[in-house]
ChimeraX commands (.cxc) that place a marker at each C-alpha (Angstrom):
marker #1 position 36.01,21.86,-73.60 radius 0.5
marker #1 position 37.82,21.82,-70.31 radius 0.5
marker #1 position 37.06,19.40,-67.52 radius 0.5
marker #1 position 36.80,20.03,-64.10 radius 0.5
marker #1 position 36.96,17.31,-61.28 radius 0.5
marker #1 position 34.89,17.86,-57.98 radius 0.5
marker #1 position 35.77,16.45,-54.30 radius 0.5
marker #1 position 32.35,16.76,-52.36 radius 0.5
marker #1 position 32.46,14.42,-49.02 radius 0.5
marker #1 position 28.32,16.27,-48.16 radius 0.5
marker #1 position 25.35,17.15,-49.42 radius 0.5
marker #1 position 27.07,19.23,-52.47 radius 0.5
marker #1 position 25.46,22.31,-52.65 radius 0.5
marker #1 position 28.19,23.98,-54.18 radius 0.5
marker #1 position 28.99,21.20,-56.65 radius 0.5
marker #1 position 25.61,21.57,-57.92 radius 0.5
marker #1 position 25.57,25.49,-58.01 radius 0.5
marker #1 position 29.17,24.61,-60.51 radius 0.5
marker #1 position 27.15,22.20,-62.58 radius 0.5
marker #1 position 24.39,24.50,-63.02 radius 0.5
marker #1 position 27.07,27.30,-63.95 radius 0.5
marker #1 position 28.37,25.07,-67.02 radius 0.5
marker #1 position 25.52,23.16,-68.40 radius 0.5
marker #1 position 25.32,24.69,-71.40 radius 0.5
marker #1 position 28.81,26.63,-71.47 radius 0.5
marker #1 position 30.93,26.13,-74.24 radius 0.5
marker #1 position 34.03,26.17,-71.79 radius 0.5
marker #1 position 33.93,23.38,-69.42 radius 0.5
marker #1 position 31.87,20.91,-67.93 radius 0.5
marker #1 position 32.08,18.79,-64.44 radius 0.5
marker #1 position 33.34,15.53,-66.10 radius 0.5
marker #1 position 33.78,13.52,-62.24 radius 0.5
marker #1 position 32.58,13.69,-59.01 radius 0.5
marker #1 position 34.67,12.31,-56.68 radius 0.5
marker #1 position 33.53,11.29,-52.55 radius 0.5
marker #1 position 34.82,9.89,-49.52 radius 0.5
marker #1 position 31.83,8.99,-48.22 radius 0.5
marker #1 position 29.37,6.34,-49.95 radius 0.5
marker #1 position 26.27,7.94,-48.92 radius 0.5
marker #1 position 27.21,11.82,-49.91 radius 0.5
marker #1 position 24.11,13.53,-51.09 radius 0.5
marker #1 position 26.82,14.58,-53.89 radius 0.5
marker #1 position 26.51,11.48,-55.53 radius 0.5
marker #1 position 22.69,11.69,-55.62 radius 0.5
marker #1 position 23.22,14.67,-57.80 radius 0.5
marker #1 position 26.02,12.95,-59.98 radius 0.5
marker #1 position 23.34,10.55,-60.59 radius 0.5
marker #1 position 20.76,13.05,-61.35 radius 0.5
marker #1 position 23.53,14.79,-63.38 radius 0.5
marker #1 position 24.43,12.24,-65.05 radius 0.5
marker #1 position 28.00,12.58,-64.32 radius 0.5
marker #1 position 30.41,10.20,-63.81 radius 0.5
marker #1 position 31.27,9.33,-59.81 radius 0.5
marker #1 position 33.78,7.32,-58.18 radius 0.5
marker #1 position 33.81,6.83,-54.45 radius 0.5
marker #1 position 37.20,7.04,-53.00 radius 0.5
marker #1 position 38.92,3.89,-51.50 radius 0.5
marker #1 position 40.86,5.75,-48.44 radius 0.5
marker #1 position 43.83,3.68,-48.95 radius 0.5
marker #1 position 44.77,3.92,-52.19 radius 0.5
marker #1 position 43.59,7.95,-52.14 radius 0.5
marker #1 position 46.64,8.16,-49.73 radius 0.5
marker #1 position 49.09,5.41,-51.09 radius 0.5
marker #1 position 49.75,5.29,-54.47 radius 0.5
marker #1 position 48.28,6.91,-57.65 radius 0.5
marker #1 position 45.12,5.31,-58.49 radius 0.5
marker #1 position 43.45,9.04,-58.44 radius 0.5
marker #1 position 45.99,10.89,-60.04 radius 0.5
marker #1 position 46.00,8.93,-63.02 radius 0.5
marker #1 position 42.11,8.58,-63.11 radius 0.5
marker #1 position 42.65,12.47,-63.08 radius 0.5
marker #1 position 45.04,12.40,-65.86 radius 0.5
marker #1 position 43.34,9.62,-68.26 radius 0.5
marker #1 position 40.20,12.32,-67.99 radius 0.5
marker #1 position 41.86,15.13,-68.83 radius 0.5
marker #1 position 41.18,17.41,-65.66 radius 0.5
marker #1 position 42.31,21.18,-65.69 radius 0.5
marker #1 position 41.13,21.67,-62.57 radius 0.5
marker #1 position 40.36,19.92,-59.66 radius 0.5
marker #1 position 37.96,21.61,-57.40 radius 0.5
marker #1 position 37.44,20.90,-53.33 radius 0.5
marker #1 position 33.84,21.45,-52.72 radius 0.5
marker #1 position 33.34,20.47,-49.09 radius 0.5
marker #1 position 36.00,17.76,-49.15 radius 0.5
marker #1 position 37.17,17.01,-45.90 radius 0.5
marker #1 position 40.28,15.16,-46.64 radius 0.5
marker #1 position 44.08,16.29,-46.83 radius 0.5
marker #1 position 45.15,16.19,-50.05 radius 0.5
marker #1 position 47.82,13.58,-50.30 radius 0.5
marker #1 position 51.42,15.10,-51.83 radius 0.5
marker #1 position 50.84,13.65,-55.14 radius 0.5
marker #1 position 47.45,14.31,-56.24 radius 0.5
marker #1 position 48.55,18.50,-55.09 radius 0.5
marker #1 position 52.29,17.84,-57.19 radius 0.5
marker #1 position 50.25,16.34,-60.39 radius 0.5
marker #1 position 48.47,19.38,-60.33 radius 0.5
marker #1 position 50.05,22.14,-58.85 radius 0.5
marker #1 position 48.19,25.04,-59.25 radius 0.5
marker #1 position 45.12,23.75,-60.55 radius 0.5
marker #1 position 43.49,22.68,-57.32 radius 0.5
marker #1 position 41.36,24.96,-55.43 radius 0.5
marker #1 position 39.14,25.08,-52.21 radius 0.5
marker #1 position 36.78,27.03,-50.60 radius 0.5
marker #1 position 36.75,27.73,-47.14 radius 0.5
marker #1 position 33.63,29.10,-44.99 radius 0.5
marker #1 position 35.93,31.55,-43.17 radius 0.5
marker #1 position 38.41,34.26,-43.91 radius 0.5
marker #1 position 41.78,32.61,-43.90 radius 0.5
marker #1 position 44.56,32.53,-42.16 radius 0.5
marker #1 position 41.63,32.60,-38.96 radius 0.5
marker #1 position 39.45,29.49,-38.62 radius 0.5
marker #1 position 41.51,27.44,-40.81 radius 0.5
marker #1 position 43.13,23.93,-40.27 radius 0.5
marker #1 position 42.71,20.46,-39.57 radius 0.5
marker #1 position 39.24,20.01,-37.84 radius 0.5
marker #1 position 38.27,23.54,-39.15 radius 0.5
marker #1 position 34.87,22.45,-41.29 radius 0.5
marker #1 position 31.56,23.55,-41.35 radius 0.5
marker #1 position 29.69,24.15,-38.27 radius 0.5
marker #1 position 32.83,24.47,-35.74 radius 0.5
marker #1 position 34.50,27.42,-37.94 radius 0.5
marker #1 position 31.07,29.20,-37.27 radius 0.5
marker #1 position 31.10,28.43,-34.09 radius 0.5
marker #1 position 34.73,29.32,-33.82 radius 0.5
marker #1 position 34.40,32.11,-35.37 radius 0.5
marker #1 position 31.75,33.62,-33.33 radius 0.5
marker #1 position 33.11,32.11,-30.10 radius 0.5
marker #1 position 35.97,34.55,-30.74 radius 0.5
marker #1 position 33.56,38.04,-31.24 radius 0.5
marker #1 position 34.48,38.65,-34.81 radius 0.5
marker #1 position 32.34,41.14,-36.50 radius 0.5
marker #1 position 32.84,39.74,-40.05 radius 0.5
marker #1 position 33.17,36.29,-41.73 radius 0.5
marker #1 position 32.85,34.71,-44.99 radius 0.5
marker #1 position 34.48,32.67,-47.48 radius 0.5
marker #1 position 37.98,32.20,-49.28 radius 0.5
marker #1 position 38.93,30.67,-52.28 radius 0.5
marker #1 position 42.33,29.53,-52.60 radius 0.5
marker #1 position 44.85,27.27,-54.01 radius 0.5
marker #1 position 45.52,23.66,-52.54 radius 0.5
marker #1 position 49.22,22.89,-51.57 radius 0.5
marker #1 position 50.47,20.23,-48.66 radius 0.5
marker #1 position 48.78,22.18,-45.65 radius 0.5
marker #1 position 45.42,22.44,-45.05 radius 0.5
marker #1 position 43.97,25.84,-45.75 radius 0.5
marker #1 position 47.38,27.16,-46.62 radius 0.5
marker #1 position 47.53,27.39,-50.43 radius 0.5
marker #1 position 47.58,31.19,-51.78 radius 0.5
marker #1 position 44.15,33.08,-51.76 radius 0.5
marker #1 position 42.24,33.63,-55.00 radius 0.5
marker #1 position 39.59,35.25,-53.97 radius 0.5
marker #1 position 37.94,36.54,-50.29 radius 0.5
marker #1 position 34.53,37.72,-49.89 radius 0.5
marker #1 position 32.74,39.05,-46.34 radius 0.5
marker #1 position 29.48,39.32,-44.64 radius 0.5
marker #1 position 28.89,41.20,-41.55 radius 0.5
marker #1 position 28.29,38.82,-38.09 radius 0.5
marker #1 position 25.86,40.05,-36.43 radius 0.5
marker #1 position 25.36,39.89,-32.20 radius 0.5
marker #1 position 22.06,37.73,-32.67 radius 0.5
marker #1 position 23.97,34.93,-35.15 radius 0.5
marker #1 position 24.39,32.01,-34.59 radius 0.5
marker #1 position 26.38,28.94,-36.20 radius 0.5
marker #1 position 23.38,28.20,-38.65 radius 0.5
marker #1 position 22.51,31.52,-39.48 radius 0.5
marker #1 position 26.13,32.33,-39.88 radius 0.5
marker #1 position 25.95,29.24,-42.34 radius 0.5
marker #1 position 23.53,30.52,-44.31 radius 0.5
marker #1 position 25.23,34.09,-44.81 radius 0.5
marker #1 position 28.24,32.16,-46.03 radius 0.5
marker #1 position 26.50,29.85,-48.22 radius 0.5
marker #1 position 24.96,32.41,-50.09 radius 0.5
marker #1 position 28.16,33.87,-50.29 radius 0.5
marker #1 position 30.06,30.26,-51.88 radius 0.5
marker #1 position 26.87,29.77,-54.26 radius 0.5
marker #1 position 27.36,33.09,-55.75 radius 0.5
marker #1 position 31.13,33.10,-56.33 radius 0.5
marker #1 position 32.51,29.69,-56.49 radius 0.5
marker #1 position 30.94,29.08,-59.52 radius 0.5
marker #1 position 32.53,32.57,-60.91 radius 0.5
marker #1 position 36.25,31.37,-59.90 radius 0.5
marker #1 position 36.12,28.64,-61.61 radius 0.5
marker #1 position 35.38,30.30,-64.69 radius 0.5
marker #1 position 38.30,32.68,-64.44 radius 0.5
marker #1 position 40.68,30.23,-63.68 radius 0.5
marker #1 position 39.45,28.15,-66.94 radius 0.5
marker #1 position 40.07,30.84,-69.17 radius 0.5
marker link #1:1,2 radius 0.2
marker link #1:2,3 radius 0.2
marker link #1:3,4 radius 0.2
marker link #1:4,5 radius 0.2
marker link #1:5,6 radius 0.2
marker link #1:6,7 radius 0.2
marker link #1:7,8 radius 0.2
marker link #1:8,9 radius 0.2
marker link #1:9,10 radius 0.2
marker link #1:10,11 radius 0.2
marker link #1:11,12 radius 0.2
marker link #1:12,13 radius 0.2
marker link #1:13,14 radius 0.2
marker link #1:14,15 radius 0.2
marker link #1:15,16 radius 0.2
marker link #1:16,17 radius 0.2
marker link #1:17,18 radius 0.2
marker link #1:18,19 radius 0.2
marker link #1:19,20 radius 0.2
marker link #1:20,21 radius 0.2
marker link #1:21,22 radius 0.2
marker link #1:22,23 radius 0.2
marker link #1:23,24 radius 0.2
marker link #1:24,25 radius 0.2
marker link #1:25,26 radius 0.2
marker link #1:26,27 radius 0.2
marker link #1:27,28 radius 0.2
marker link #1:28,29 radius 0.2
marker link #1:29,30 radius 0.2
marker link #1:30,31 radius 0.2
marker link #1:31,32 radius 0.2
marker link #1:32,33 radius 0.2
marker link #1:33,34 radius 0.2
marker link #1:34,35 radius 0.2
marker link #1:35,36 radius 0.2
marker link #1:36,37 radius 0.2
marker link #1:37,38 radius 0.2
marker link #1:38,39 radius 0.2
marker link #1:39,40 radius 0.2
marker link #1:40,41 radius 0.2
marker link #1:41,42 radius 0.2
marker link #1:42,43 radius 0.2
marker link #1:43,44 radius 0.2
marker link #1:44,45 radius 0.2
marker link #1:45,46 radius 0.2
marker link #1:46,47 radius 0.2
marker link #1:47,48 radius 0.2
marker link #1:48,49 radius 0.2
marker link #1:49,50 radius 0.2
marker link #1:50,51 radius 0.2
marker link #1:51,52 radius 0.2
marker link #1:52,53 radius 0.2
marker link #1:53,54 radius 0.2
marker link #1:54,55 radius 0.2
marker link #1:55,56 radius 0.2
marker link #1:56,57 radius 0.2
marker link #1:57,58 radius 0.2
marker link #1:58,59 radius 0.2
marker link #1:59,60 radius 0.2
marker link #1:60,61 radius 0.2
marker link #1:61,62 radius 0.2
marker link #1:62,63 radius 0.2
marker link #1:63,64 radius 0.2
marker link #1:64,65 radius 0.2
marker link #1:65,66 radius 0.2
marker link #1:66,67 radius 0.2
marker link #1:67,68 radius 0.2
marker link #1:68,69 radius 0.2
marker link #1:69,70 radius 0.2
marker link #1:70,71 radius 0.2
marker link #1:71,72 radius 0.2
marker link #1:72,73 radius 0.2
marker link #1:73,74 radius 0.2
marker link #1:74,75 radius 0.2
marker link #1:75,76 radius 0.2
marker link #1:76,77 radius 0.2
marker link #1:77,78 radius 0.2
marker link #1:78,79 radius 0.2
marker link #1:79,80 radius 0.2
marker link #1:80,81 radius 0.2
marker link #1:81,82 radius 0.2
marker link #1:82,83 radius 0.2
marker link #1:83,84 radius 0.2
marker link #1:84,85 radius 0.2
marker link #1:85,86 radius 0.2
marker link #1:86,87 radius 0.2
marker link #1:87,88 radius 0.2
marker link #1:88,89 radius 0.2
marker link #1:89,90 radius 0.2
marker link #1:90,91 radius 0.2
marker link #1:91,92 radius 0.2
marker link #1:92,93 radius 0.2
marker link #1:93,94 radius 0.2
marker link #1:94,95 radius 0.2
marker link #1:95,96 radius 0.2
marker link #1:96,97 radius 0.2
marker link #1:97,98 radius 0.2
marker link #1:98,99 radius 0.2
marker link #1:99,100 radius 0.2
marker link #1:100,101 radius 0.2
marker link #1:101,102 radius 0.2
marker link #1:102,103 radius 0.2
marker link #1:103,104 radius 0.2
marker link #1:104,105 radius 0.2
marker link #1:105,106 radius 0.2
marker link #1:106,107 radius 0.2
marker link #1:107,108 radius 0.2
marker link #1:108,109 radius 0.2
marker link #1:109,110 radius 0.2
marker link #1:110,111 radius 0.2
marker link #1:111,112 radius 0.2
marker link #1:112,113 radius 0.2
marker link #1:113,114 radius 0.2
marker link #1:114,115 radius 0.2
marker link #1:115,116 radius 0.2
marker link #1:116,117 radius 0.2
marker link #1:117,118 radius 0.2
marker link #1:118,119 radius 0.2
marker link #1:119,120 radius 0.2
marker link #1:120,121 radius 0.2
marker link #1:121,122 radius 0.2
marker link #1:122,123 radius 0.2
marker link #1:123,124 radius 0.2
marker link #1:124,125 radius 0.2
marker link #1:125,126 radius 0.2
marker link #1:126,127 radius 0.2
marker link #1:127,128 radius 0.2
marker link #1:128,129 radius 0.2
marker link #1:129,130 radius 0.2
marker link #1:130,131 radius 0.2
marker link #1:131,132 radius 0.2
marker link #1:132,133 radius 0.2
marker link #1:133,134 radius 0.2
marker link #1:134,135 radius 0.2
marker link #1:135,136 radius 0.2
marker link #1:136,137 radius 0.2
marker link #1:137,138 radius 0.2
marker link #1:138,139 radius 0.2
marker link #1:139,140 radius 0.2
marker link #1:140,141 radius 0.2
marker link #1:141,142 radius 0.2
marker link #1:142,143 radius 0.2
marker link #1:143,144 radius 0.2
marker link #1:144,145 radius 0.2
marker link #1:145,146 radius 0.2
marker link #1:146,147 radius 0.2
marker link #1:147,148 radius 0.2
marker link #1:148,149 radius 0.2
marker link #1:149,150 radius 0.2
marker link #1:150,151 radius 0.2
marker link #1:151,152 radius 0.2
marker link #1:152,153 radius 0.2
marker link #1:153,154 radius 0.2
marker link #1:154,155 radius 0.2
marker link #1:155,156 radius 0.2
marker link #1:156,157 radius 0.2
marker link #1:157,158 radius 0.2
marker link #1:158,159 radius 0.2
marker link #1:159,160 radius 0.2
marker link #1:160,161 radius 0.2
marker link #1:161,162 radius 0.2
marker link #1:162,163 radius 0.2
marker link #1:163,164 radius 0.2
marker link #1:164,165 radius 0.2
marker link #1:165,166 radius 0.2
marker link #1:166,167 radius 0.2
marker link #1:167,168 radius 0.2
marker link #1:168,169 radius 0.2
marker link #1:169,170 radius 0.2
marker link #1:170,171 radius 0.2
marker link #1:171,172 radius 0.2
marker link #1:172,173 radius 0.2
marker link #1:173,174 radius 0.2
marker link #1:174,175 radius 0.2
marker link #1:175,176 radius 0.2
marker link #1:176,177 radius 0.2
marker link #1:177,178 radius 0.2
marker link #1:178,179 radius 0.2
marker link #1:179,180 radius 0.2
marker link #1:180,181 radius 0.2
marker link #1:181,182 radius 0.2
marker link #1:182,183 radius 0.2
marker link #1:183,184 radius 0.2
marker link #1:184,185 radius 0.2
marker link #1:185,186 radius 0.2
marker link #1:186,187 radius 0.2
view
C-alpha cells in the first residue's frame, strides 16, 4: 500500500475528491494531511476521515527537517499540493524529488507565480481576454509553478465569466483529474 501525503492550507475540496478516489483501493491511501493554517476546513475532513493531521509550525517548515523526516518515518511516495499556498522549502522538494506534485487553476507558464492563487489567477486570467483556462498538474521543484507539467486540461472562458464562475469550470476540472494523476504516478 503506498502512502500519499496532502498539503491543503483551504477548505480541501480536492483532498477530499483524493480520499474518496482511494478508500477502498488496494494501491494507496492518504496516510497525512498536512496545513498551514489551524482552522483549514481540510482538517475538518482529516477528522471526519480519520486521517492523521499535523498543522505546520512555519518555522521549522522552513528551517530544518522536522517535515521531511515526519515524511520519511511514514513512508510517503508522494507528496501532493492540494491548495497549499506555501513555497516549498529546498529540502522537503530535494527529499523527494520527483514525487511532489501540484495543481494549478491555470494553464502554466501564464498565471503562475508567487501571489498567483485562487481567485486572482481568475481574475488575471480574464483581466487579460483569454479565451481558455484550466488546470495543470505538475511537478514541484524550487520555483513556484515551475516544476515540469504532468498533465494540462482546458475549458473554454466565456465573455459573460466571471472569477467565480471561472472557479467553478476549473474545479470541476481538478475534481475530475487530480484524483486520476495520482493514480498513474503510484503505479
Amino acid at each position: 500500500m503506498k502512502n500519499i501525503a496532502i498539503f491543503a492550507s483551504g477548505t480541501g475540496s480536492n483532498a477530499q475528491k483524493i480520499i474518496d478516489h482511494f478508500r477502498d483501493s488496494g494501491l494507496a491511501r492518504v496516510s497525512v494531511i498536512l496545513s498551514n493554517k489551524a482552522d483549514a476546513g481540510v482538517l475538518a475532513i482529516a477528522e471526519r476521515e480519520q486521517i492523521p493531521a499535523v498543522v505546520i509550525d512555519k518555522e521549522q517548515f522552513f528551517r530544518g527537517d522536522t517535515y521531511v523526516k515526519l515524511l520519511q518515518e511514514l513512508g510517503t511516495d508522494l507528496v501532493v499540493l492540494a491548495g497549499f499556498l506555501w513555497k516549498v522549502p529546498a529540502n522537503l522538494v530535494q527529499a523527494f524529488s520527483g514525487r511532489i506534485i501540484n495543481i494549478h487553476p491555470a494553464l502554466l507558464p501564464k498565471f503562475g507565480g508567487k501571489g498567483m492563487y485562487g481567485h486572482f489567477v481568475h481574475e488575471a486570467v480574464l483581466a487579460a481576454g483569454e479565451k481558455e483556462s484550466g488546470i495543470t498538474i505538475h511537478y514541484v521543484n524550487e520555483q513556484y509553478d515551475d516544476g515540469g507539467v504532468i498533465l494540462q486540461e482546458r475549458c473554454a472562458v466565456l465573455p459573460e465569466d466571471t472569477p467565480d464562475t471561472l472557479a467553478k469550470k476549473v474545479q470541476v476540472l481538478e475534481h475530475q483529474w487530480f484524483p486520476l494523476i495520482v493514480e498513474r504516478l503510484l503505479k
